[in-house]
Backbone as CSV, one residue per row, in Angstrom:
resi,resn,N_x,N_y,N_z,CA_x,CA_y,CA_z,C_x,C_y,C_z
1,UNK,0.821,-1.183,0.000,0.000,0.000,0.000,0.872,1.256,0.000
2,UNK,1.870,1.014,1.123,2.857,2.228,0.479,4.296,1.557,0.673
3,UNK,5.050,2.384,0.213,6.233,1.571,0.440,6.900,2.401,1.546
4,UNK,8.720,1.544,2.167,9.460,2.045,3.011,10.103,3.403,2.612
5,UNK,10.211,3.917,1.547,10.506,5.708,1.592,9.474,5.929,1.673
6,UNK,8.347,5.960,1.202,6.965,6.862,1.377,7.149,6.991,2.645
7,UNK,7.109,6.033,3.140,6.748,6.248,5.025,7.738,7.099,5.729
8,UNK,9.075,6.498,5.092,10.600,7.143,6.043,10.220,8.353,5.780
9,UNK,10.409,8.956,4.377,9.693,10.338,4.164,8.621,10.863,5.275
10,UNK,7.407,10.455,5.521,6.213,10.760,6.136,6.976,10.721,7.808
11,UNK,7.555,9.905,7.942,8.328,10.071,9.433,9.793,11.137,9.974
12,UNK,10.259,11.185,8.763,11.448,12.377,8.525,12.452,11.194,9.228
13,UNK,12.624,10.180,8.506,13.396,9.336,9.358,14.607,9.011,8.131
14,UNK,16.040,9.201,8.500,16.773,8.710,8.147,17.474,7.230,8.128
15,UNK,17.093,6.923,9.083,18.129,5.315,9.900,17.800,4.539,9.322
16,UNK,18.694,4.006,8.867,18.481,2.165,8.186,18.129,1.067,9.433
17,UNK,18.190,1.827,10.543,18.371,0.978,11.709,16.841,0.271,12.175
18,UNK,15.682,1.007,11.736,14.403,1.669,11.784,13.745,0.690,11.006
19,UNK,14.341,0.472,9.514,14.113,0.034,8.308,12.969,-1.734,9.065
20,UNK,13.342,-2.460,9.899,12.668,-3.401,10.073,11.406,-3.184,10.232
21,UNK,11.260,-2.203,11.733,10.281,-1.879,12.480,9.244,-1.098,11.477
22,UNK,9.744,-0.212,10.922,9.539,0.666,9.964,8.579,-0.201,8.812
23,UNK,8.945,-1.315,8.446,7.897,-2.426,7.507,7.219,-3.150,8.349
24,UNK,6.977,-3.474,9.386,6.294,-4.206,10.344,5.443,-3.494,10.301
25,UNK,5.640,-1.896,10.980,4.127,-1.020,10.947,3.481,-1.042,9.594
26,UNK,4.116,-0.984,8.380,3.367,-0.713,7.146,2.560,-1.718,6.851
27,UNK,3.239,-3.139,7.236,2.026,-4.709,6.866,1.031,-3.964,8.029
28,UNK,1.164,-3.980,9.540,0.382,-3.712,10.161,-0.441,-3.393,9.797
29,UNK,-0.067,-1.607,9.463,-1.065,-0.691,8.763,-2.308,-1.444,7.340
30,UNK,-1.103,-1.860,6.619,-2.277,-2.645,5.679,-3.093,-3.127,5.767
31,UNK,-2.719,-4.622,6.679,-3.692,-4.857,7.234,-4.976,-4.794,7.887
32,UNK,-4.461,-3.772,8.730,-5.495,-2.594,9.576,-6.816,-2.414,8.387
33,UNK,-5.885,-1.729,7.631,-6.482,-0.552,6.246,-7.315,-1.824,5.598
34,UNK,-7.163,-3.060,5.604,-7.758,-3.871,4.674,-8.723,-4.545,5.074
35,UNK,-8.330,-4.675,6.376,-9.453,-5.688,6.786,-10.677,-4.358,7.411
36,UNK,-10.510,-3.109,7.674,-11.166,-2.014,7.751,-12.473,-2.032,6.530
37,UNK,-11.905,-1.716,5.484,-12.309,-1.493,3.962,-12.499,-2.910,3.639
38,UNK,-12.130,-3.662,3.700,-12.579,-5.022,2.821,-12.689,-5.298,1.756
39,UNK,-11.074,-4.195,1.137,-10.852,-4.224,0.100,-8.886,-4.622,0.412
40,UNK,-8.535,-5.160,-0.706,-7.159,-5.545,-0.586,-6.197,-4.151,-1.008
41,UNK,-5.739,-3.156,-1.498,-4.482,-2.772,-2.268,-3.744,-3.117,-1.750
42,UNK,-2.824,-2.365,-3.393,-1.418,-3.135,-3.440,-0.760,-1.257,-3.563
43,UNK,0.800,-1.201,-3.834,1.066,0.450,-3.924,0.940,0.995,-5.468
44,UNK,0.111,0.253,-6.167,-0.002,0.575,-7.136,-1.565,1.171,-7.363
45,UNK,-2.549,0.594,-6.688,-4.108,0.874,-6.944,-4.397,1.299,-5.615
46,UNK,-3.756,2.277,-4.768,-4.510,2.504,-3.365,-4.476,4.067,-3.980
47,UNK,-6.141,4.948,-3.479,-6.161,5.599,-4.009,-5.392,6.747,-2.681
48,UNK,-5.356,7.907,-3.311,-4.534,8.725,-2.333,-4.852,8.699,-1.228
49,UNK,-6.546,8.936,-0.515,-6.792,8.848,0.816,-6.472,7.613,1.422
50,UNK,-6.499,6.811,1.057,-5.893,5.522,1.808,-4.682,5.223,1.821
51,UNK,-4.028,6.168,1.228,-2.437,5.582,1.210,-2.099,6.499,2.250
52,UNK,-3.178,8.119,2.577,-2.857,9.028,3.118,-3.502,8.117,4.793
53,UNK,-4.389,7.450,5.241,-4.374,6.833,6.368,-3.867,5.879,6.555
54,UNK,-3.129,5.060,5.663,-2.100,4.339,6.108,-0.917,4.917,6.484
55,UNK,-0.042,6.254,6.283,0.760,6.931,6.469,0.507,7.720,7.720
56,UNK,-0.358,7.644,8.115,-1.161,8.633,9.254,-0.903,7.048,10.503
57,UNK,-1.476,6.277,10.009,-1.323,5.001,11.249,-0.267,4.431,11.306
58,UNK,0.792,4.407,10.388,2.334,4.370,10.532,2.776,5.277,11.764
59,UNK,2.214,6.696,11.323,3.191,7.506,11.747,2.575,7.407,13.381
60,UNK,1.183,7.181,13.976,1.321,6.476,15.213,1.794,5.537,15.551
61,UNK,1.350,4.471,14.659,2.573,3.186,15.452,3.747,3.691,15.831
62,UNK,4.639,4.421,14.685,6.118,4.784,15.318,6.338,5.775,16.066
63,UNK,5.873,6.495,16.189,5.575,7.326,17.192,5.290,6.975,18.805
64,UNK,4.420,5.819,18.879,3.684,5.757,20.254,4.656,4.194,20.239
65,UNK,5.570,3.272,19.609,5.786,2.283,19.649,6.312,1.557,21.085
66,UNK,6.611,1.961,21.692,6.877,1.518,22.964,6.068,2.379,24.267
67,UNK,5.188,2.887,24.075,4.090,3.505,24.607,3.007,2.445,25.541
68,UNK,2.953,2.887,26.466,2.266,1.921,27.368,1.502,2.930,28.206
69,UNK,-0.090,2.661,27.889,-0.954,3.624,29.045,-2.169,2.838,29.868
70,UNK,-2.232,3.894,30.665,-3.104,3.303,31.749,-5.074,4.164,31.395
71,UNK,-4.327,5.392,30.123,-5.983,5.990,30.361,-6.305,5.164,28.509
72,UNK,-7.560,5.802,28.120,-8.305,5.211,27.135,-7.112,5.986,25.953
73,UNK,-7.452,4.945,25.073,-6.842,5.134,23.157,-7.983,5.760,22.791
74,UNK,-7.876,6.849,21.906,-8.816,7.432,20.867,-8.417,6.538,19.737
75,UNK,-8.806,6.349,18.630,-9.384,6.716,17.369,-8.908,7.515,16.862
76,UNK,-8.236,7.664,15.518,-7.931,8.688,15.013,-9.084,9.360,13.806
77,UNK,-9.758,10.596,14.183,-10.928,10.471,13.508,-10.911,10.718,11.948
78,UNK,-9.460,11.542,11.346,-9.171,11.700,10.135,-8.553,10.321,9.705
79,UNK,-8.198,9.404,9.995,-8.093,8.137,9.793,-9.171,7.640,9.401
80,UNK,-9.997,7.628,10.170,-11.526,7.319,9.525,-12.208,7.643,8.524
81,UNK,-12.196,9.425,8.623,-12.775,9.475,7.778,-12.180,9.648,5.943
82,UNK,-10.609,9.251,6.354,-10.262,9.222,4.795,-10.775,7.602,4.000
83,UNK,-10.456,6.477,5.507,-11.574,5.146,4.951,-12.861,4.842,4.591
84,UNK,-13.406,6.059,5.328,-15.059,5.511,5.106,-15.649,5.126,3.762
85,UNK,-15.053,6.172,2.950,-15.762,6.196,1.378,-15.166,4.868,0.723
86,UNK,-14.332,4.379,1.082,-13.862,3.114,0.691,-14.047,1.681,1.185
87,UNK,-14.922,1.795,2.343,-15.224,0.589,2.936,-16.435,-0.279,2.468
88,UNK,-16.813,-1.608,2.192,-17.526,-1.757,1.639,-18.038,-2.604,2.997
89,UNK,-19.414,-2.122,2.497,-20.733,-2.242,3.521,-21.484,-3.930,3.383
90,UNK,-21.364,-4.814,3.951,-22.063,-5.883,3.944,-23.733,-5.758,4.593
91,UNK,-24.289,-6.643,4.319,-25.450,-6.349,4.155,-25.854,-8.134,5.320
């Protein structure tokens, strides 16, 4: 859905050191993003808003990655709403 510069870019991250963790969040993210939508992409057919909340839930995973709390997780609500139009609705 996106690749490891898109993201390093989106994180301002230089380190090759990163580079593992750094693709772990992106399957994550996909995942996330796919089983969300219930649609598959690949980095070739994801349209911009979804490549733009997968880059958005990267950049929390790495951000908060060793983050441990005791009060409630939000939701990120622009996360949402760049998926919504793309999620397909079962019936």
């Amino acid at each position: 859905m996106i690749t490891l510069e898109e993201a390093k870019t989106h994180l301002r991250v230089d380190l090759v050191e990163d580079d593992d963790a750094i693709l772990a969040m992106i399957e994550t993210a996909t995942a996330h993003i796919q089983n969300y939508t219930g649609i598959e992409y690949n980095t070739v057919d994801a349209p911009a808003p979804v490549k733009s909340a997968a880059l958005l839930l990267v950049g929390d995973l790495y951000e908060h990655r060793e983050a441990q709390s005791d009060t409630a997780i939000y939701t990120n609500r622009t996360f949402l709403q760049l998926l919504n139009p793309y999620r397909a609705m079962s019936l």
